[in-house]
C-alpha positions in Angstrom: 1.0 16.8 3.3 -2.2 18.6 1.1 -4.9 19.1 3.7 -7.0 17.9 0.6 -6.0 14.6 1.3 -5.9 14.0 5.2 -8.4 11.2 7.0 -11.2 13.7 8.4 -14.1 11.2 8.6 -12.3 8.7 10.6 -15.3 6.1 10.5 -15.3 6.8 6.4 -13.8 3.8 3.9 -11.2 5.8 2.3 -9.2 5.3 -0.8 -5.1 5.2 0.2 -2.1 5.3 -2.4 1.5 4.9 -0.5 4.2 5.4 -3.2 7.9 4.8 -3.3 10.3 7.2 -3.5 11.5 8.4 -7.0 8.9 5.8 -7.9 11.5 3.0 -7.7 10.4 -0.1 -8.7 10.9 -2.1 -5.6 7.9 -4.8 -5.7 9.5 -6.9 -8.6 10.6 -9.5 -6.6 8.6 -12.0 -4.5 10.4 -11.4 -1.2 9.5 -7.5 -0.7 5.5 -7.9 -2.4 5.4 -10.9 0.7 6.5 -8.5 3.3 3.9 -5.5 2.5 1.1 -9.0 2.1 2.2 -10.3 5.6 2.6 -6.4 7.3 -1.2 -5.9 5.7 -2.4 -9.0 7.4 -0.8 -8.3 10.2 -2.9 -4.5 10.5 -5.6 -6.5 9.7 -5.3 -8.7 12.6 -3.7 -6.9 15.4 -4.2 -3.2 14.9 -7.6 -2.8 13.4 -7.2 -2.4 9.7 -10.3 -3.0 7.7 -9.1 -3.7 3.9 -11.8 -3.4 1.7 -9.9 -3.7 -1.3 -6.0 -2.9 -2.2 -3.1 -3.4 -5.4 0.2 -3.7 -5.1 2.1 -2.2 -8.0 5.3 -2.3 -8.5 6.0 1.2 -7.1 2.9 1.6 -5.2 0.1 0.4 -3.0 -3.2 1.1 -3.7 -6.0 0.4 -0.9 -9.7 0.9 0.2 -9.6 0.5 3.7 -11.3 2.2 7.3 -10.3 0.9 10.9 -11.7 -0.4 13.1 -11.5 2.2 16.3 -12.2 5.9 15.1 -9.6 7.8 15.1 -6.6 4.8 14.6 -6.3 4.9 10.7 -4.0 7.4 10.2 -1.9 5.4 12.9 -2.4 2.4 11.3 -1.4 3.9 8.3 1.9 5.3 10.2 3.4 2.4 11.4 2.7 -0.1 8.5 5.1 2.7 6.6 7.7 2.6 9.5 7.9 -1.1 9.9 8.0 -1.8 6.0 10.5 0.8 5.6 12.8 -0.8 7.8 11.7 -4.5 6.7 12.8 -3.3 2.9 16.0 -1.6 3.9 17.2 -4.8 5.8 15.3 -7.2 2.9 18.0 -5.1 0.3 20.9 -6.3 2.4 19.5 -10.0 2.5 18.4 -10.5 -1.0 20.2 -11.4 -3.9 19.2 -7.7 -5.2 21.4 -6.3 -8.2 20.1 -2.7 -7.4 21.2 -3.0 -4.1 23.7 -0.1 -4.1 21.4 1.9 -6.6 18.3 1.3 -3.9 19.9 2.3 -0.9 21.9 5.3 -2.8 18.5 6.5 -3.5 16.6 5.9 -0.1 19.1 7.4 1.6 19.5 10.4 -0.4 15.8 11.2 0.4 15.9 10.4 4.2 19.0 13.1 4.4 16.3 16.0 4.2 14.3 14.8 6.6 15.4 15.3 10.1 12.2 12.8 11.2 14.2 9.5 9.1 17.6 8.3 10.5 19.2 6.5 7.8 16.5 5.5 4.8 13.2 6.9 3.7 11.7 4.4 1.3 8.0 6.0 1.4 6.8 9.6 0.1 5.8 11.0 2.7 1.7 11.3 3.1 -0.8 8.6 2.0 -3.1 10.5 -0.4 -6.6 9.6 1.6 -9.5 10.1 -0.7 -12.9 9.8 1.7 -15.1 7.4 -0.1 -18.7 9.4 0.9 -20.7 7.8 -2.0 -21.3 4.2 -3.6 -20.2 5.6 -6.5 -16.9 7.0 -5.6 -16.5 3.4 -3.8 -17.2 1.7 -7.5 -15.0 4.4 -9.6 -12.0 3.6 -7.0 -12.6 -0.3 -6.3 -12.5 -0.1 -10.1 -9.6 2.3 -10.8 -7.4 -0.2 -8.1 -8.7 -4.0 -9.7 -7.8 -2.4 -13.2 -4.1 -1.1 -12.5 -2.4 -4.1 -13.2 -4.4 -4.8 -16.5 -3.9 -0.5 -17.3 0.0 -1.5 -16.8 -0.1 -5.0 -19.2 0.6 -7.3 -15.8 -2.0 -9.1 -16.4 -4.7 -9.2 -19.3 -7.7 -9.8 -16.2 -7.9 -8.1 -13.2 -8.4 -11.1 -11.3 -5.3 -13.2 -12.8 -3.0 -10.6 -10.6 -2.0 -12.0 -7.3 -1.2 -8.7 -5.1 -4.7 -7.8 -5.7 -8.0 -8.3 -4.1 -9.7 -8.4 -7.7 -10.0 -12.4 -7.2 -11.8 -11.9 -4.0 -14.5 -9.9 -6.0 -14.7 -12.2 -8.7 -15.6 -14.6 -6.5 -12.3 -16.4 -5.3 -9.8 -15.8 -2.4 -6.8 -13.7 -2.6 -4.0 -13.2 -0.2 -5.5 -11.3 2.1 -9.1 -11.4 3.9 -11.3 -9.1 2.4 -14.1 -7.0 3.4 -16.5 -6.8 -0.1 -18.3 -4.4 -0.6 -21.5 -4.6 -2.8 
């Protein structure tokens, strides 16, 4: 991972992208966008994690988020990948999936070049953490992350997309509890 994009201002909000591998488009069905909603809440409730905003695409996961202990992000961050990879994985084998074999050719294929994975790699490695210093880089990324789903065609209105915290800013509730930011 790019020193350019580690946590270095641990107290810092900081704008996180986590990215499937090959970019596979994974989050199309409801089961595996629930299990990165309930993992988030979970963070949010039992490790620390302070989500200020986040999007999830269909190949991605976009957040604005600090913890709440310095230093603990970048665990945070660590195990919400390891559990969720191994929640997908079995989710694959559970669902009614018709790119089951396709999926699983593909994660394992990446997790064979990396002595750290045992049997699937699902995430690129790294987390692209972008240190939010200023209101305005808060704004351009709270922005950039609401207006993914609408840049895609999901959704004509930021706020009509469910795996999104846009709702919350618009002045509704969303999925997850959210911290807004002014």
């Amino acid at each position: 991972m790019s020193d350019q994009y580690r946590v270095r201002n641990h107290e810092a909000i900081h704008f996180l992208t986590f990215t499937i591998v090959d970019w596979i488009d994974i989050f199309t069905r409801p089961a595996y966008k629930n299990l990165i909603i309930e993992s988030l809440a979970y963070c949010q409730q039992q490790k620390g994690l302070e989500l200020y905003a986040y999007c999830l695409m269909t190949n991605h996961l976009h957040l604005l988020a600090s913890a709440t202990e310095p230093g603990k992000l970048s665990d945070i961050v660590r195990d919400f990948k390891k559990h969720t990879n191994k929640k997908i994985i079995q989710l694959i084998g559970e669902e009614n999936e018709s790119r089951r074999d396709w999926m699983l050719y593909r994660f394992e294929y990446h997790a064979k070049y990396n002595n750290r994975i045992q049997d699937y790699k699902v995430w690129q490695d790294g987390y692209h953490a972008i240190e939010c210093s200023t209101n305005q880089i808060i704004d351009q990324k709270l922005n950039y992350i609401h207006q993914n789903p609408v840049r895609a065609q999901i959704v004509s209105e930021p706020e009509h997309y469910i795996y999104s915290s846009a709702i919350d800013y618009a002045g509704g509730k969303g999925l997850l509890d959210i911290i807004l930011l002014s």
